[in-house]
Steps between C-alpha positions, in 0.01 A plus 500: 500500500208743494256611247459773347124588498427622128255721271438505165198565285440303199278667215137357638271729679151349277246767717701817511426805353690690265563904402650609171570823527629644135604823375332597173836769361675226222216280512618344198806319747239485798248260354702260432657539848079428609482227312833350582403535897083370417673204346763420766198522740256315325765212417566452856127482603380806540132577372425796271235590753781519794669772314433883488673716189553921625604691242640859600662754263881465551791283748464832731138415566559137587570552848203667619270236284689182666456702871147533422466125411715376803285724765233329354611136650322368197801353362791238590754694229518756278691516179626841337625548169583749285767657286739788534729602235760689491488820358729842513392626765538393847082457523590153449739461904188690625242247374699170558596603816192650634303165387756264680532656823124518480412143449797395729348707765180400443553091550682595815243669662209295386681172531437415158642347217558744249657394182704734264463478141545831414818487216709784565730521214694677243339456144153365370716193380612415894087541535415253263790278562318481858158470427515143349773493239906413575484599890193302541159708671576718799116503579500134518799488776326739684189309526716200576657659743224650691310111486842363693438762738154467554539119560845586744294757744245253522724187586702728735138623662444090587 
């Protein structure tokens, strides 16, 4: 029989560095989305002094912050967060979308972990059901993600 040769990152990666990127428009959801991904970090290892905090006006801003950071090749991951809420008008499909496409794009071509933690939902009660209350804290599975990733591109670069 053969074997499959396997990947997988585990949540270790003690010297990387680390990006949040956070937009400032509902900061009332986003801080707790910060401290949600500081404290996922900082529970698996990582050292205040290994992280960098970017704040930037709004979710449509994010993008251009988190290219900034990744051109920089200062840092193993970058985390986003934010919060878009719905509204009347379709500003909100212009905003979501525009800020998605942009970070997706943006760990592509840099080659980057890139994690999204920007809530994209209907009512401030889906925001703060995300941000650390019922549905648990979308920042924090973003920074969880982007450690897995960090530690998988590394054991696949072995």
């Amino acid at each position: 029989m053969h074997s499959i040769k396997t990947y997988s990152g585990d949540f270790r990666a003690p010297d990387a560095r680390f990006a949040i990127v956070a937009g400032r428009f509902n900061s009332f959801i986003v801080e707790s989305l910060i401290g949600g991904a500081v404290d996922a970090l900082t529970r698996h290892g990582v050292a205040a002094d290994q992280l960098t905090l970017v704040h930037v006006p709004g979710a449509f801003e994010i993008p251009l912050a988190v290219q900034r950071l990744a051109a920089s090749e200062r840092y193993d991951g970058i985390i986003a967060v934010g919060a878009v809420i719905r509204g009347s008008t379709p500003h909100f499909d212009y905003v979501a979308g525009e800020c998605v496409g942009g970070l997706s794009k943006v760990a592509l071509d840099q080659g980057l972990p890139v994690g999204f933690g920007v809530l994209t939902v209907d009512t401030i009660e889906q925001a703060i059901e995300r941000a650390g209350t019922k549905a648990g804290n979308k920042g924090a599975e973003a920074a969880l993600s982007v450690l897995e990733m960090v530690s998988l591109l590394r054991v696949m670069q072995a």
